[in-house]
N, CA, C and O atoms as a GROMACS GRO file, in nm:
protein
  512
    1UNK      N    1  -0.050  17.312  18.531
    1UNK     CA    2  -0.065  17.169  18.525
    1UNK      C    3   0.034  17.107  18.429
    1UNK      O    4   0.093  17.001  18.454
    2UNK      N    5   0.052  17.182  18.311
    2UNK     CA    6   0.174  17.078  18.203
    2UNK      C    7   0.277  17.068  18.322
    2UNK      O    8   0.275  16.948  18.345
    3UNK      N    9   0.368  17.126  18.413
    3UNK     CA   10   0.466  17.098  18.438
    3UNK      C   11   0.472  16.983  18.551
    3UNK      O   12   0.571  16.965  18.622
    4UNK      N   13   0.327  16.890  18.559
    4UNK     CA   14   0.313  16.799  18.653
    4UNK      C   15   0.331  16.682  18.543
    4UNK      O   16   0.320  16.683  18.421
    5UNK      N   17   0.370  16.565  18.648
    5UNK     CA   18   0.348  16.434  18.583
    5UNK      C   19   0.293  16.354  18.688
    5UNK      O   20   0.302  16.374  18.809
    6UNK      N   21   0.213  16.228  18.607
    6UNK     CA   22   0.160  16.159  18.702
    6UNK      C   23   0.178  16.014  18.632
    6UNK      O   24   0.183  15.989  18.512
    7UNK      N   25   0.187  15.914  18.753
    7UNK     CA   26   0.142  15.782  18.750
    7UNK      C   27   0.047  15.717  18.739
    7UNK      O   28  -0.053  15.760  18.797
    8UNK      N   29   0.035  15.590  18.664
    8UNK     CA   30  -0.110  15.547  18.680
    8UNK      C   31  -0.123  15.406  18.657
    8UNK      O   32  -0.036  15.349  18.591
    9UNK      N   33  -0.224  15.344  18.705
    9UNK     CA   34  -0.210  15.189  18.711
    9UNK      C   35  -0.327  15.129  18.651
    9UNK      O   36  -0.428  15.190  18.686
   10UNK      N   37  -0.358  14.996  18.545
   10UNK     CA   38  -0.472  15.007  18.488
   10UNK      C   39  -0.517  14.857  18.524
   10UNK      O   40  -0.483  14.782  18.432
   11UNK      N   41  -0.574  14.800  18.614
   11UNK     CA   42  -0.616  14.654  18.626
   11UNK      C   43  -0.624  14.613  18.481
   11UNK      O   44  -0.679  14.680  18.393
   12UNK      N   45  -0.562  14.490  18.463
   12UNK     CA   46  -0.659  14.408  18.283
   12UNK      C   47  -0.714  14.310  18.329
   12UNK      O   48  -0.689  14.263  18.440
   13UNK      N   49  -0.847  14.242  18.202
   13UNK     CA   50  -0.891  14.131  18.245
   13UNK      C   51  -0.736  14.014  18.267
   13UNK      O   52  -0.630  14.018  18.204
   14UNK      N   53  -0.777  13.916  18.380
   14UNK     CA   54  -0.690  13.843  18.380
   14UNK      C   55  -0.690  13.712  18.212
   14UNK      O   56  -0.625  13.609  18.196
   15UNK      N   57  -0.764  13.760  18.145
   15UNK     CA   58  -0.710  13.692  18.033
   15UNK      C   59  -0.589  13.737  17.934
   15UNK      O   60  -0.548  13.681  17.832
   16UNK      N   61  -0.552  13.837  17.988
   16UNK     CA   62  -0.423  13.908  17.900
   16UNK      C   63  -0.313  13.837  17.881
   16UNK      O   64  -0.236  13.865  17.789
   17UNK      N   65  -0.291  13.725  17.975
   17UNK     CA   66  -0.154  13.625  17.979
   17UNK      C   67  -0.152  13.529  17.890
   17UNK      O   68  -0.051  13.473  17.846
   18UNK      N   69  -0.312  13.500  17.854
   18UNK     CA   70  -0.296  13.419  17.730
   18UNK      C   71  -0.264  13.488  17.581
   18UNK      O   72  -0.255  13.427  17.475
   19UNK      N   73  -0.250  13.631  17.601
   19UNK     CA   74  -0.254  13.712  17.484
   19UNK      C   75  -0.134  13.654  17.433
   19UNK      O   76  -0.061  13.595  17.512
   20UNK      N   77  -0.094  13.665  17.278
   20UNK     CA   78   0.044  13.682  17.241
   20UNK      C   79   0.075  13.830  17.245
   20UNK      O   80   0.022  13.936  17.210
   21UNK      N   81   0.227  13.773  17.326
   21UNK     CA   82   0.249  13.923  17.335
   21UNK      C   83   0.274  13.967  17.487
   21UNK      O   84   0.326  14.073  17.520
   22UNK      N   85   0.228  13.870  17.572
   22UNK     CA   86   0.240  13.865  17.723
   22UNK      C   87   0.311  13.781  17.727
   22UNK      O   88   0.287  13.666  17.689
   23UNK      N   89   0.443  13.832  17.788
   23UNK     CA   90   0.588  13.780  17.807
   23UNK      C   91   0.558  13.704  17.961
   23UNK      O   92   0.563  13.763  18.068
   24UNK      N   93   0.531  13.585  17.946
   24UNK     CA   94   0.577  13.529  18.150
   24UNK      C   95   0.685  13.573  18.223
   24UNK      O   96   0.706  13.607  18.339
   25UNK      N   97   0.720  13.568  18.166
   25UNK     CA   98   0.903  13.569  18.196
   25UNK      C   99   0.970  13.708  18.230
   25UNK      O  100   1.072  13.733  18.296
   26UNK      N  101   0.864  13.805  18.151
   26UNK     CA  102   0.928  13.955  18.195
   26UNK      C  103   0.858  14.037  18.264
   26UNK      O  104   0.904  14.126  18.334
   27UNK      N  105   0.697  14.002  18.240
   27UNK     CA  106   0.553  14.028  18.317
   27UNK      C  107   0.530  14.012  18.417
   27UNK      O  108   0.506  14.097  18.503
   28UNK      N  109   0.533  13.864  18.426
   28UNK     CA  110   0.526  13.855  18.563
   28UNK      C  111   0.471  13.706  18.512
   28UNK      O  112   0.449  13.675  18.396
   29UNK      N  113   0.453  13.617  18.641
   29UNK     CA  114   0.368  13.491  18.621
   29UNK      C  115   0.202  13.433  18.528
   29UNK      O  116   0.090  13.483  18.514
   30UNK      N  117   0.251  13.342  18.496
   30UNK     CA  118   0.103  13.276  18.394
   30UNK      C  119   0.034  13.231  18.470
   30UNK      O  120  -0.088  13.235  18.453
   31UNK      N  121   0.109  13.154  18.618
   31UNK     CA  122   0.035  13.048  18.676
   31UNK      C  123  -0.094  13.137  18.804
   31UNK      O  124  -0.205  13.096  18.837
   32UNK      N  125  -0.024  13.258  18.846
   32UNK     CA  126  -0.126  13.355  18.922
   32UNK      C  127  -0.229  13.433  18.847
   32UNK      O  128  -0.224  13.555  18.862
   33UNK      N  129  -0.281  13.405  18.804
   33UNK     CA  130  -0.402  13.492  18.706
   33UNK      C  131  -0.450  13.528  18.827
   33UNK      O  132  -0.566  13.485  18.835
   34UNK      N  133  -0.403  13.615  18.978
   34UNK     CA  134  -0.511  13.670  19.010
   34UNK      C  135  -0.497  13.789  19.027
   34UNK      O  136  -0.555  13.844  19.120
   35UNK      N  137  -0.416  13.857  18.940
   35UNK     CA  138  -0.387  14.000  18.908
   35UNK      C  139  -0.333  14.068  18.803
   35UNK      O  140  -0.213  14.043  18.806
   36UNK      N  141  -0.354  14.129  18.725
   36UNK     CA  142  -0.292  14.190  18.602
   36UNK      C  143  -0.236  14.353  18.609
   36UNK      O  144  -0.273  14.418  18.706
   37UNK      N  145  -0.163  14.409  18.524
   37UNK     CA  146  -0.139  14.543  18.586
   37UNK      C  147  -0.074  14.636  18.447
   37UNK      O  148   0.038  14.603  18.405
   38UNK      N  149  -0.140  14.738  18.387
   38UNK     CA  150  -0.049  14.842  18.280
   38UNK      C  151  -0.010  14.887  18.380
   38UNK      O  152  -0.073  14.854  18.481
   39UNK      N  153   0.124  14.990  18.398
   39UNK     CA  154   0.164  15.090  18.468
   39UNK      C  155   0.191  15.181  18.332
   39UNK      O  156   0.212  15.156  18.214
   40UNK      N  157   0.175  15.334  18.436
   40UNK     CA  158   0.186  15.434  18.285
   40UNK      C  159   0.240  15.539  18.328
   40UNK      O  160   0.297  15.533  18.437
   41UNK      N  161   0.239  15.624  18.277
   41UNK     CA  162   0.278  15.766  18.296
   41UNK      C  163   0.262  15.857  18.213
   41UNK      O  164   0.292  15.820  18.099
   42UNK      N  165   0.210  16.015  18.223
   42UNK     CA  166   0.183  16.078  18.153
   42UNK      C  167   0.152  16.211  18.223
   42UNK      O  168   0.087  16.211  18.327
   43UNK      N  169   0.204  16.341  18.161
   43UNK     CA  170   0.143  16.447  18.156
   43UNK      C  171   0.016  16.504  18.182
   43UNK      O  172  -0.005  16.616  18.229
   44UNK      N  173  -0.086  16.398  18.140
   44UNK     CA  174  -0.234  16.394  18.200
   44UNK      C  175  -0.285  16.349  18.276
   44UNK      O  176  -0.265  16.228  18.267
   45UNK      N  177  -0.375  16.383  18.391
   45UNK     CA  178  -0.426  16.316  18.502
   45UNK      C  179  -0.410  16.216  18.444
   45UNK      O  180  -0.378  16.209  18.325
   46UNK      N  181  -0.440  16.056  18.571
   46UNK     CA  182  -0.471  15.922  18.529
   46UNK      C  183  -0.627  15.927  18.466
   46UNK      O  184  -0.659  15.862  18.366
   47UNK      N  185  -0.716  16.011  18.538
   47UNK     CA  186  -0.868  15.942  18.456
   47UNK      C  187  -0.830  15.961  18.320
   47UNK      O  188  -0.857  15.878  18.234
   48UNK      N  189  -0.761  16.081  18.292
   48UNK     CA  190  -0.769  16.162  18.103
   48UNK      C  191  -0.670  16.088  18.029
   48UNK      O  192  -0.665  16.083  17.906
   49UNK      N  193  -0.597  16.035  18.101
   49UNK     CA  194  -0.472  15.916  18.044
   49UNK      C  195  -0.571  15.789  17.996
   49UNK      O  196  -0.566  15.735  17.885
   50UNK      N  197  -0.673  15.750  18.121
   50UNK     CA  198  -0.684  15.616  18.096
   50UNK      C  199  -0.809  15.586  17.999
   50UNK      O  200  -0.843  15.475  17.958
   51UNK      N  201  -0.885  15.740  17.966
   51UNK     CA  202  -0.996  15.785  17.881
   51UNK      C  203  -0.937  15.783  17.763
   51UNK      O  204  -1.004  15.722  17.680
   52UNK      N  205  -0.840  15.826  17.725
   52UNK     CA  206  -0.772  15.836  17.611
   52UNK      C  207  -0.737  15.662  17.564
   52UNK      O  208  -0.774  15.618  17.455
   53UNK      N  209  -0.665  15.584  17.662
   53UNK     CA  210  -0.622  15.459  17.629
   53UNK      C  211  -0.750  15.366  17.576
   53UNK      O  212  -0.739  15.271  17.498
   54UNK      N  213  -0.893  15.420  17.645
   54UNK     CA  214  -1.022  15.286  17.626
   54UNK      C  215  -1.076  15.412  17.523
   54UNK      O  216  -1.127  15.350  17.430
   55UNK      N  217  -1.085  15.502  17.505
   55UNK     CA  218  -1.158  15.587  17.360
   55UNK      C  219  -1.177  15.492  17.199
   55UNK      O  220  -1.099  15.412  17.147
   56UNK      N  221  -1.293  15.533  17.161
   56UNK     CA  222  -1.358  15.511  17.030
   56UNK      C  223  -1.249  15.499  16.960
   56UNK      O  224  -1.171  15.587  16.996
   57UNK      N  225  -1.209  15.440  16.886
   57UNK     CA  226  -1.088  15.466  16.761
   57UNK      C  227  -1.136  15.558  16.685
   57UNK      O  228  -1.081  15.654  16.632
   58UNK      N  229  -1.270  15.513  16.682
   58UNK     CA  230  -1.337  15.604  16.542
   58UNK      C  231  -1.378  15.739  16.531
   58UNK      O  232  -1.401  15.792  16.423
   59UNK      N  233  -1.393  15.815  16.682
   59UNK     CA  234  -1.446  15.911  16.756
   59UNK      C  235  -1.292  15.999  16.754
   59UNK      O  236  -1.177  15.960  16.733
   60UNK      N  237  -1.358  16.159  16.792
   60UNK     CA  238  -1.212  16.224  16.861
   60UNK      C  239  -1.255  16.230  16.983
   60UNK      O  240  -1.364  16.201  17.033
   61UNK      N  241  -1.137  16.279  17.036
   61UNK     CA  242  -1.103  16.265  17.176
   61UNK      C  243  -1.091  16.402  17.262
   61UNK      O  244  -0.996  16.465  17.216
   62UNK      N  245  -1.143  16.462  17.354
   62UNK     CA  246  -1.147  16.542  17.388
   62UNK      C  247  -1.114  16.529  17.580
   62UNK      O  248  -1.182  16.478  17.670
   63UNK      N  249  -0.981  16.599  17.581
   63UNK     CA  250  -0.912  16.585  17.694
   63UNK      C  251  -1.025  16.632  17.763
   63UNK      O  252  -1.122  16.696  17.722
   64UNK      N  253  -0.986  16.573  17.916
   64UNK     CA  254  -1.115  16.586  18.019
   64UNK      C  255  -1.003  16.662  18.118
   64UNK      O  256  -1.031  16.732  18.216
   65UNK      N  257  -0.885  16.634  18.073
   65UNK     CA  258  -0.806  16.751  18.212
   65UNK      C  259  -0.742  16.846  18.172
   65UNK      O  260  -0.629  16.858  18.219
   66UNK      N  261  -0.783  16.937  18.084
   66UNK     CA  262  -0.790  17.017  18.054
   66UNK      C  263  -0.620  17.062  17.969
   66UNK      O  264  -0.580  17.175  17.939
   67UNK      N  265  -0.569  16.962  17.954
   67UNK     CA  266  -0.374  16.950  17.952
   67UNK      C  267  -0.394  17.003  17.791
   67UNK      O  268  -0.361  17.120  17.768
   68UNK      N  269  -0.453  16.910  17.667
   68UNK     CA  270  -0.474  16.922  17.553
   68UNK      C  271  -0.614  17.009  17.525
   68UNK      O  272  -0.720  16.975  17.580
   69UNK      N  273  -0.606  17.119  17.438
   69UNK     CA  274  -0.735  17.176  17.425
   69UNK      C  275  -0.808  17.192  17.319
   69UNK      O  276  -0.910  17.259  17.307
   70UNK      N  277  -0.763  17.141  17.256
   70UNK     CA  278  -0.825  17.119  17.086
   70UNK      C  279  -0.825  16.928  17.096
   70UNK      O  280  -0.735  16.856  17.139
   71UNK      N  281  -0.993  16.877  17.025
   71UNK     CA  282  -0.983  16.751  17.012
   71UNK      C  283  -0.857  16.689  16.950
   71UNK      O  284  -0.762  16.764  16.928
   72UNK      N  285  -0.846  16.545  16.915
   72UNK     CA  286  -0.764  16.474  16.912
   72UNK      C  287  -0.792  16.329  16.833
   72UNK      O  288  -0.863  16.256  16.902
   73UNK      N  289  -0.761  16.282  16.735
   73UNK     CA  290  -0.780  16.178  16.719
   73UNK      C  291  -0.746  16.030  16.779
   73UNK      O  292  -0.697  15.956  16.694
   74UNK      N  293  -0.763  15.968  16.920
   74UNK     CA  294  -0.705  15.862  16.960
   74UNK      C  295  -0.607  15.799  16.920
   74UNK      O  296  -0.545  15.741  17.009
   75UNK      N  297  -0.571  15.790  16.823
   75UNK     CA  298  -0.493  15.694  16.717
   75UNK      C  299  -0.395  15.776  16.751
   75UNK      O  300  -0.298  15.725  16.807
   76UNK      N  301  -0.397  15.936  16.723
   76UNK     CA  302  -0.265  15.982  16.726
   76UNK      C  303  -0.196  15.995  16.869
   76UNK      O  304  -0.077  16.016  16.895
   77UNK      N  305  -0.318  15.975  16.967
   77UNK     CA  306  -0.258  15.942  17.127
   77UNK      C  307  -0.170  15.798  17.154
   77UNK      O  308  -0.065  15.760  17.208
   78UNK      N  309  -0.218  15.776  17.123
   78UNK     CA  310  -0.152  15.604  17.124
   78UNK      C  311  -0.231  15.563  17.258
   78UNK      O  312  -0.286  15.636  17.341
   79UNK      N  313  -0.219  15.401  17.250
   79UNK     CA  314  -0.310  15.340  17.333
   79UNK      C  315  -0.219  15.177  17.340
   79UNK      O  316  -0.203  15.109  17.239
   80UNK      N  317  -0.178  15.143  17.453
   80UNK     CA  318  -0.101  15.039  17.430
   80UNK      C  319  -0.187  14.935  17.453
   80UNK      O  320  -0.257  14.917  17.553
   81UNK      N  321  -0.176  14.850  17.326
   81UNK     CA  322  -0.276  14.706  17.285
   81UNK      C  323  -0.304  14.619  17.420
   81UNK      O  324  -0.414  14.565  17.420
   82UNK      N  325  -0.250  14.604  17.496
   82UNK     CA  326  -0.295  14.530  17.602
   82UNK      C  327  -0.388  14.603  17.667
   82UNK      O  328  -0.498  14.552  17.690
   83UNK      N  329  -0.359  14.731  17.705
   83UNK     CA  330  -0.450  14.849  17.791
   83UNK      C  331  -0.627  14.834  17.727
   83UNK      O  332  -0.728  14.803  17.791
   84UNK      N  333  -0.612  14.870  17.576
   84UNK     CA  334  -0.698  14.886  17.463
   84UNK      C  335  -0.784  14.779  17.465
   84UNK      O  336  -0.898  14.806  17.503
   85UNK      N  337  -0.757  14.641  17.429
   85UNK     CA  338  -0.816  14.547  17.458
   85UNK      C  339  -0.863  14.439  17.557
   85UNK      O  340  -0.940  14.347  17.530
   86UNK      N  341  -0.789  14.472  17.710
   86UNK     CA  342  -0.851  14.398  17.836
   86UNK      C  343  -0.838  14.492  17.936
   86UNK      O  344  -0.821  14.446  18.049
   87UNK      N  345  -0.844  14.615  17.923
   87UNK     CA  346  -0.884  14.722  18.065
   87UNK      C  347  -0.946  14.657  18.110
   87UNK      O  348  -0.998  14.566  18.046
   88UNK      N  349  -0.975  14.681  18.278
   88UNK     CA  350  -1.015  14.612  18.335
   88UNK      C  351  -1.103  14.766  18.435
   88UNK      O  352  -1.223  14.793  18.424
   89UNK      N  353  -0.995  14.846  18.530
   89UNK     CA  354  -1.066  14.945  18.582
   89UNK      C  355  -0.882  15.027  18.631
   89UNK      O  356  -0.769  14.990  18.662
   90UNK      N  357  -0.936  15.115  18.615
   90UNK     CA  358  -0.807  15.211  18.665
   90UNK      C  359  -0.826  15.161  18.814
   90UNK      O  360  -0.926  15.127  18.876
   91UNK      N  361  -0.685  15.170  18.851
   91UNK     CA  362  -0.633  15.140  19.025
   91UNK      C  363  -0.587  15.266  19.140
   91UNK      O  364  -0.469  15.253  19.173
   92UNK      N  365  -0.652  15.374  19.200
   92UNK     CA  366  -0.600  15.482  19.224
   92UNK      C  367  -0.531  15.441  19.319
   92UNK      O  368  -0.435  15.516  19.336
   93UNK      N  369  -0.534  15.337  19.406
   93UNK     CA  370  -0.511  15.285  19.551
   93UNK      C  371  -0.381  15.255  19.504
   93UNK      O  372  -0.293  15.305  19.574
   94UNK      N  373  -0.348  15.204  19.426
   94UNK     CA  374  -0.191  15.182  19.385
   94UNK      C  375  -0.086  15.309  19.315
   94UNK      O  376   0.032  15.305  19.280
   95UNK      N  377  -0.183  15.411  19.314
   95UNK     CA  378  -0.061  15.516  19.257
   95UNK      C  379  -0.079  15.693  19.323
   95UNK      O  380   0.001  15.786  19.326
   96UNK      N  381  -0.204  15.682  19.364
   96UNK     CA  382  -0.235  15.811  19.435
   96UNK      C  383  -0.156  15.872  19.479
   96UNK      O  384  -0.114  15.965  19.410
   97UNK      N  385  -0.095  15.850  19.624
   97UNK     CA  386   0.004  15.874  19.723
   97UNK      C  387   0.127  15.961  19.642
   97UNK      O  388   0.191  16.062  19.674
   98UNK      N  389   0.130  15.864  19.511
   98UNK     CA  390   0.278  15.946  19.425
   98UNK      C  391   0.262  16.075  19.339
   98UNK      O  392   0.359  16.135  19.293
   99UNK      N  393   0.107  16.122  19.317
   99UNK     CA  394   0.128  16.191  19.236
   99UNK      C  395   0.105  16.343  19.329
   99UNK      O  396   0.117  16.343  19.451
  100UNK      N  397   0.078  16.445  19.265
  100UNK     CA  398   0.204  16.446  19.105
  100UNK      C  399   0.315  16.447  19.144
  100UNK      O  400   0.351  16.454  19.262
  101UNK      N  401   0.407  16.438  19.014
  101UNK     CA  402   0.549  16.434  19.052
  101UNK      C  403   0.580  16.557  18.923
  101UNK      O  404   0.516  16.585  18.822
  102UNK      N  405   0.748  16.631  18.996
  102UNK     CA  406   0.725  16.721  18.958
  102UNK      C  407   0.803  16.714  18.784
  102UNK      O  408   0.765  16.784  18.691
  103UNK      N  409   0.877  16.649  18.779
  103UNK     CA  410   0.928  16.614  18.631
  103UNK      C  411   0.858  16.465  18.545
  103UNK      O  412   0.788  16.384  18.606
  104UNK      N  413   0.885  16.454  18.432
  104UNK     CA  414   0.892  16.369  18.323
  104UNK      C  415   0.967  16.255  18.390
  104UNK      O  416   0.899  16.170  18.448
  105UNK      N  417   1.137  16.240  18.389
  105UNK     CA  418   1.212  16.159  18.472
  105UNK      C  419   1.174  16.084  18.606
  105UNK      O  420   1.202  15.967  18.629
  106UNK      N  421   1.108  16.170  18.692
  106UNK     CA  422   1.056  16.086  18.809
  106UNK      C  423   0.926  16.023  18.792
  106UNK      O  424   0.884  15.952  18.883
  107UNK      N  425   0.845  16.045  18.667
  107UNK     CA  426   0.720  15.960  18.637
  107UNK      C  427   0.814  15.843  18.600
  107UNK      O  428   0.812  15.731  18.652
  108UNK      N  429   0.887  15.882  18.515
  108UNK     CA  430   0.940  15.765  18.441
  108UNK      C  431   1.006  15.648  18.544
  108UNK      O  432   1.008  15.532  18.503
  109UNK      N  433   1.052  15.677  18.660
  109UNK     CA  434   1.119  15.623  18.765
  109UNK      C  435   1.032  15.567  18.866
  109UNK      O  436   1.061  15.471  18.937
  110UNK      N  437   0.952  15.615  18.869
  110UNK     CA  438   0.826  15.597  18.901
  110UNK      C  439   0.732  15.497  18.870
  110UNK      O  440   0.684  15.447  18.972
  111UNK      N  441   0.677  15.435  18.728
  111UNK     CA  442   0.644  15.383  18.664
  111UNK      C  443   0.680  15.264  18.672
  111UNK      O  444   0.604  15.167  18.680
  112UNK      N  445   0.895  15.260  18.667
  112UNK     CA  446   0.893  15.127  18.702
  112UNK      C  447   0.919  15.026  18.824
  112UNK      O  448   0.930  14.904  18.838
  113UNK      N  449   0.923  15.160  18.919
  113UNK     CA  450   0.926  15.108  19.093
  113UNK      C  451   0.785  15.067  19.099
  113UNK      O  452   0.766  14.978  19.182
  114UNK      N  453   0.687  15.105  19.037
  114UNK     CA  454   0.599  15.092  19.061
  114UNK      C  455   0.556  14.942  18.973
  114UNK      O  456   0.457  14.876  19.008
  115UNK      N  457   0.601  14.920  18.913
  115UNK     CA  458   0.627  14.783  18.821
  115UNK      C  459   0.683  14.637  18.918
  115UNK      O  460   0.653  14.525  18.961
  116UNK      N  461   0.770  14.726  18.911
  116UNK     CA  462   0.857  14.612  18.963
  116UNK      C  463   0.747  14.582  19.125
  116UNK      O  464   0.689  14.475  19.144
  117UNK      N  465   0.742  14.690  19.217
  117UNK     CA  466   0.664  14.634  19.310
  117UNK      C  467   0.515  14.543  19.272
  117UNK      O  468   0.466  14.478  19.364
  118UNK      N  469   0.465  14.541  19.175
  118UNK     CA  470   0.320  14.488  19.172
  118UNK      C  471   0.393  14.329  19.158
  118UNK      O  472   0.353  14.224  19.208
  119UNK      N  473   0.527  14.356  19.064
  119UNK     CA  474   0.537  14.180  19.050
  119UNK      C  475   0.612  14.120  19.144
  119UNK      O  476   0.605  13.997  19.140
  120UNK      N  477   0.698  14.176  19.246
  120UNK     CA  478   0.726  14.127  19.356
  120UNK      C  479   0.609  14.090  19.437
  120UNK      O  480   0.641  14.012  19.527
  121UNK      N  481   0.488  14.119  19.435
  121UNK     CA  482   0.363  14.080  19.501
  121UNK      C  483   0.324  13.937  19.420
  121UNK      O  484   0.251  13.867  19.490
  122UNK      N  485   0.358  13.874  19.279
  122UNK     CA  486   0.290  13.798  19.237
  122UNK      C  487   0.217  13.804  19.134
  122UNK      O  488   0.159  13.713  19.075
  123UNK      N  489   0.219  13.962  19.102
  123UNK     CA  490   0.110  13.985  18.995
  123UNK      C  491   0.181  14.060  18.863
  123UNK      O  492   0.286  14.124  18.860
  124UNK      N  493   0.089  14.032  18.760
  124UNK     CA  494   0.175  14.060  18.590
  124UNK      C  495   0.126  14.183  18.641
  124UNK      O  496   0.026  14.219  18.703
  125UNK      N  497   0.272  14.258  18.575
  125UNK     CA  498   0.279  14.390  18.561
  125UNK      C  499   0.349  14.447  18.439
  125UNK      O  500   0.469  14.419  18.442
  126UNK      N  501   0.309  14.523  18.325
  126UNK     CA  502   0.366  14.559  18.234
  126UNK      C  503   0.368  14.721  18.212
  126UNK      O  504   0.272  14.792  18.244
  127UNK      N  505   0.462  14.761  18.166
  127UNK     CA  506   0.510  14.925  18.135
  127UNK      C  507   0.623  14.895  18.033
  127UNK      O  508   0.710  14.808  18.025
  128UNK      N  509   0.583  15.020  17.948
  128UNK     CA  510   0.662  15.013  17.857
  128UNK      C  511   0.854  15.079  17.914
  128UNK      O  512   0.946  15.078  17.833
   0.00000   0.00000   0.00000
């Protein structure tokens, strides 16, 4: 399994555009609030990716796909602040089909075809 990568897509509440910090301009539109979108990528399934991103701060973390095998403190996973504070529900319908992929590079390529398509639809899409 380490030598897989996968994609993953995280609905947010549509209040994220009022966040500071939500770029219109690079995201995608203010005026469509009727879709929001993290795109991600990672080494770990999407559920154990997106378990890790909504986890306890205060709690450790204990991979559910078996990738990491000793707990973990969240904090040291990182969790990107938009994900963290307006998850909404992981999206499998938008990234299934792609996974896995067999390198790092094609998640990464991946991630932002997969970007760029949500906001050609109309809808904020962010990836780092």
């Amino acid at each position: 399994m380490a030598n897989n990568y996968h994609v993953y897509v995280i609905e947010l509440n549509k209040n994220v555009v009022d966040r500071p910090g939500w770029n219109t301009d690079e995201y995608g539109p203010s005026g469509n609030k009727l879709r929001c979108f993290y795109v991600g990528q990672s080494a770990h399934t999407p559920e154990c990716r997106y378990a890790q991103h909504i986890a306890d701060r205060s709690a450790t973390f204990h991979c559910i796909c078996g990738l990491t095998e000793s707990p973990v403190n969240p904090y040291q996973i990182g969790g990107q602040t938009f994900v963290v504070n307006h998850h909404f529900a992981l999206r499998p319908e938008l990234y299934t089909r792609y996974n896995p992929l067999p390198s790092q590079a094609e998640a990464i390529a991946m991630e932002e075809r997969l970007t760029l398509e949500l906001r050609a639809k109309g809808w904020g899409a962010y990836s780092k």
